[in-house]
C-alpha positions in Angstrom: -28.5 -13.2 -10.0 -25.7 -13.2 -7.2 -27.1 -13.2 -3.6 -23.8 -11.2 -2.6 -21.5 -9.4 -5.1 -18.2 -8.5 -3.3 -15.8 -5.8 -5.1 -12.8 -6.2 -3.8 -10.3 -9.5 -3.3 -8.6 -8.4 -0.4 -8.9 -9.6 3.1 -12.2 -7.5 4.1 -13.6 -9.2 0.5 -12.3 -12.6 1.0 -13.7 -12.4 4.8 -17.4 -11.5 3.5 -17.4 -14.2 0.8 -16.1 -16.8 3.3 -19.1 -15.7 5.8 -21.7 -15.4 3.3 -20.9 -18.5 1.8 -20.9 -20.3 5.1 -24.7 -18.5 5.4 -25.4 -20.3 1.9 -25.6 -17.2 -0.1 -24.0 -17.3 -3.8 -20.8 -15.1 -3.7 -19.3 -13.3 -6.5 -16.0 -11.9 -5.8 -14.9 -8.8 -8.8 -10.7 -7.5 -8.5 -8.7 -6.1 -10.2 -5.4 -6.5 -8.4 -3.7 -7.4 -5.3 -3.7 -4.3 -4.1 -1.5 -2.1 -1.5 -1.6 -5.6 0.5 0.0 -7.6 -2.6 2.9 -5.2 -1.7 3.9 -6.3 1.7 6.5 -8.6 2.2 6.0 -9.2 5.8 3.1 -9.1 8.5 3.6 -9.3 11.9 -0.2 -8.5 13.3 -2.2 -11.4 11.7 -2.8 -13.9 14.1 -1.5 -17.4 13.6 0.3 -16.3 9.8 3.7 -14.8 11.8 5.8 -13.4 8.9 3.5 -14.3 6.2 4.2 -12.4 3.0 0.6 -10.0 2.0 0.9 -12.0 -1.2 0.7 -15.7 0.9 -2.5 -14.1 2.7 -4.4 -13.6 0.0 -3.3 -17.3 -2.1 -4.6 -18.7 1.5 -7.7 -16.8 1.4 -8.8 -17.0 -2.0 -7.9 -20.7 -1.7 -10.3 -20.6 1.4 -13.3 -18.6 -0.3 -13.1 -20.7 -3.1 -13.3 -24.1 -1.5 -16.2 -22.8 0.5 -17.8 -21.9 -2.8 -17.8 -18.5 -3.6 -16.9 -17.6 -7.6 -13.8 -15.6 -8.2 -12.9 -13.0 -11.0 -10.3 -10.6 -11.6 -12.1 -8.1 -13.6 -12.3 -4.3 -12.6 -15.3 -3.0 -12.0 -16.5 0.3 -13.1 -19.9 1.0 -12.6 -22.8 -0.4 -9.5 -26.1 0.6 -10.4 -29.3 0.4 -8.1 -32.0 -1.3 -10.9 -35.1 -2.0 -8.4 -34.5 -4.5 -5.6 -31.2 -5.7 -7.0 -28.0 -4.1 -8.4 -26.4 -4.2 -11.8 -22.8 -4.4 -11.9 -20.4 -3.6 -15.0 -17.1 -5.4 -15.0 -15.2 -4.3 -18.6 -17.4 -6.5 -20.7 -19.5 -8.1 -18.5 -23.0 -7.6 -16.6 -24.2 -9.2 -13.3 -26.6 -9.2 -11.0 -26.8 -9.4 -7.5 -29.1 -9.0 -4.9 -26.7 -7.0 -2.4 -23.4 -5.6 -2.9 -20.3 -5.4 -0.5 -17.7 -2.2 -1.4 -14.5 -3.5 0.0 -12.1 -1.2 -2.4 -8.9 -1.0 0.0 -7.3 2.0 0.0 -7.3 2.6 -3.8 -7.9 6.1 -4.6 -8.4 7.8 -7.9 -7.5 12.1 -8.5 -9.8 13.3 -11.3 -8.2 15.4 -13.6 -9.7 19.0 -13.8 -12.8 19.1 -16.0 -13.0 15.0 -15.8 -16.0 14.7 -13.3 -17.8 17.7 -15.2 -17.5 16.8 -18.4 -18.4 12.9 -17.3 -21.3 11.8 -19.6 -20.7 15.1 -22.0 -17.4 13.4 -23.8 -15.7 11.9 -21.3 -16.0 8.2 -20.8 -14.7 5.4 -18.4 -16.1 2.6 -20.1 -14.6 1.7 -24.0 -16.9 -1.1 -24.5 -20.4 1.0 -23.6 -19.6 3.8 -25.2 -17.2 3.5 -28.0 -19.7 3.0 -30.9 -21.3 6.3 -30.2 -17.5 7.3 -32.0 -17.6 5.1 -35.0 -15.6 6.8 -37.5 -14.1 10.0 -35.0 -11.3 11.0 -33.4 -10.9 9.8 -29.8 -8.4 10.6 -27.2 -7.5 7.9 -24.4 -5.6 8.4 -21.4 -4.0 5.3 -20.1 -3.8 4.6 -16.6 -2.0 0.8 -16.8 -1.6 -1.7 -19.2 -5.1 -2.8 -18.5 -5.9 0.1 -21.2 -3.9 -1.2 -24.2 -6.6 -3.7 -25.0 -8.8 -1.0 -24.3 -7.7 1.0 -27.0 -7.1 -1.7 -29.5 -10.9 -1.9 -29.4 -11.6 1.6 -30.3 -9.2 2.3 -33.0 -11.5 -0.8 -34.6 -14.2 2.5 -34.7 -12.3 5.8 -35.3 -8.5 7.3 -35.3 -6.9 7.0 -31.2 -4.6 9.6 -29.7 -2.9 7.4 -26.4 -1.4 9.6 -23.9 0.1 8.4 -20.7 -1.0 9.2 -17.6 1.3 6.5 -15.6 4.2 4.3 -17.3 3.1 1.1 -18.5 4.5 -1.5 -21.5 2.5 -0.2 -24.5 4.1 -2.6 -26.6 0.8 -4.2 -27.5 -0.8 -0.9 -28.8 -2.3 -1.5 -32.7 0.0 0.1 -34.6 -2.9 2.4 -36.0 -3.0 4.0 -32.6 -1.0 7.1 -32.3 1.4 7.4 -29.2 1.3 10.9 -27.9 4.4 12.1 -25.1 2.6 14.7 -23.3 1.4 13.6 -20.0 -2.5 14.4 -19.2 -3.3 17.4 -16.7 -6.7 18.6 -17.4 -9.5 18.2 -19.7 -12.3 21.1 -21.2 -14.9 22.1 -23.7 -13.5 23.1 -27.3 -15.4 24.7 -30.1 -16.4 20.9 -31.8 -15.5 18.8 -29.1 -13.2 18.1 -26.3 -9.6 19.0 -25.5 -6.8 17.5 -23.8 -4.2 19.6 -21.9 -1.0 17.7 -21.2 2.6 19.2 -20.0 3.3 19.8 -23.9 0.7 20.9 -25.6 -3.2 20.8 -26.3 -5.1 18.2 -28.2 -8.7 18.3 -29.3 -10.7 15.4 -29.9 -14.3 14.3 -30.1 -14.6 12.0 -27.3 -12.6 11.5 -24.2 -12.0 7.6 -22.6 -10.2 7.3 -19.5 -9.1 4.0 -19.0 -7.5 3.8 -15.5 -6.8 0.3 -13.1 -8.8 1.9 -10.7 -12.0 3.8 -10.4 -13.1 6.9 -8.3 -16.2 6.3 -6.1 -17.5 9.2 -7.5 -17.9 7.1 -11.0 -18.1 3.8 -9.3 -21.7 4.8 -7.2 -21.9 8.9 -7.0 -25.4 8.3 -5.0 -23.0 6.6 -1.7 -22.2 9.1 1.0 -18.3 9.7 1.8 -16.2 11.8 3.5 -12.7 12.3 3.0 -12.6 9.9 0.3 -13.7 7.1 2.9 -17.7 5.7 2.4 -19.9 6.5 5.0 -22.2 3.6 7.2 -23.5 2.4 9.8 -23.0 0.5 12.8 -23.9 -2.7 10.1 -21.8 -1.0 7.7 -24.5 -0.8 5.0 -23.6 2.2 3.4 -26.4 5.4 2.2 -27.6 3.1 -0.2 -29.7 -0.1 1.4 -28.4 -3.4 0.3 -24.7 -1.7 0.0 -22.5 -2.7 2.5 -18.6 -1.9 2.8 -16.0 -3.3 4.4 -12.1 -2.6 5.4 -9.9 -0.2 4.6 -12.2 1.8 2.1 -14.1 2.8 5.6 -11.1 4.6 6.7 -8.1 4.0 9.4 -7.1 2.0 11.0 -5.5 0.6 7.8 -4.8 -2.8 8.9 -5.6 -6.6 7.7 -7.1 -8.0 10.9 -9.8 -4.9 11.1 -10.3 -5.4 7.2 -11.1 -9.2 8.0 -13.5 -8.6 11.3 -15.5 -6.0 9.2 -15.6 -8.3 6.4 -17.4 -10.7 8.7 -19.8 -8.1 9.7 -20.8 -6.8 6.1 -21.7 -10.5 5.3 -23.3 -11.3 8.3 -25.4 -7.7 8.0 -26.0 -8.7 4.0 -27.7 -11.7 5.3 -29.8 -10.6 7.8 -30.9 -7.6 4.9 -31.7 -10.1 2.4 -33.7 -12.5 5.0 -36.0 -9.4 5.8 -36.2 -8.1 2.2 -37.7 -11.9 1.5 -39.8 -11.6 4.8 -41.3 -8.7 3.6 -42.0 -9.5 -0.3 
């Protein structure tokens, strides 16, 4: 049981596991990536870092958060659920706990396919490792985000017969050769008479269950309860979020999109988490 779990490992992540470990609160930061800041090769606006590359900031500040304490994992997380007075968090194959939570996403943004978000729960899956038993010996269609699905896949074609369709280019080298490679790309998804089916640019394929296996994941998936608007999360002056104990930070609140406003709201989401968690023990 975390004090503070952080999703993100950018500079509004890295900033509230800095402050919260300097408040004594265990830290756990979840990524999946560098993100759009991984992709700059030079920063002008950071004070005191002239010139530094966006993939020197974060080696500096995941150096930092680390030698102040907090734990660090790249894994992408998929779903935070509100169990109580604490949070559950799914990472691919892993639980945690934690006692508050801190959204700092960046700017990553996921576009549903049509039918996706409806049929979420009724066929369609996100998550391989929950739900792929429920398809022990059927047919299962995957569409693949990233490489981060190949392994993904692997896994279920251990259960059933996998289609693999492409939704962005990625190496697929390391696909199980029992998995069958289809070429049309994914554009919508609906009922059919004994299962699913997949519409691509090419043709139709039916299936029985649907995973989408994507590097990112939609807010919609990740905590449908949160309040947004226009794909940004809603909160308050504290930036805890529609959901108490849920804080968010940086550029997932909206523009400006820049590092140093990312890193002051990073501060604030920790120091807010703390001050939560003092009152939630004041008050047990």
């Amino acid at each position: 049981m975390y004090d503070v779990l952080i999703v993100g490992g950018s500079c509004a992540g890295l900033s509230a596991a800095m402050t919260a470990r300097k408040r004594n609160l265990s830290v756990l930061v979840l990524y999946a990536g560098d993100g759009a800041m991984g992709k700059i090769t030079r920063m002008d606006n950071y004070p005191g870092l002239p010139g530094a590359s966006g993939a020197e900031l974060l080696r500096i500040f995941r150096q930092q958060a680390a030698a102040l304490g907090a734990e660090l994992k790249k894994q992408l997380v998929q779903r935070v659920l509100h169990m109580g007075e604490g949070f559950s968090v799914l990472a691919q194959n892993d639980l945690y706990e934690a006692r508050s939570v801190i959204l700092a996403l960046g700017t990553s943004r996921v576009n549903p396919l049509p039918g996706e978000e409806e049929l979420l729960g009724q066929g369609v899956s996100y998550c391989a490792t929950c739900d792929g038993m429920f398809y022990r010996g059927r047919h299962m269609l995957v569409i693949a985000g990233g490489i981060e699905a190949v392994e993904e896949a692997n896994y279920l074609s251990e259960l059933g017969r996998v289609s693999y369709f492409i939704e962005k280019p990625h190496d697929t080298a390391g696909l199980s050769p029992n998995i069958r490679l289809m070429q049309g790309k994914p554009r919508s998804i609906e009922r059919a008479d004994q299962g699913l089916k997949l519409n691509t640019d090419g043709e139709s394929c039916e299936g029985d269950g649907i995973f989408v296996l994507r590097p990112a994941v939609a807010m919609t998936q990740l905590m449908p309860e949160l309040s947004t608007e226009k794909g940004s999360i809603v909160a308050d002056e504290n930036l805890m979020t529609s959901v108490p104990g849920v804080f968010a930070a940086g550029d997932i609140l909206g523009a400006p999109l820049q590092a140093p406003k990312a890193v002051g709201e990073g501060n604030v989401a920790a120091l807010a988490a703390a001050s939560w968690l003092r009152r939630q023990e004041a008050s047990a």
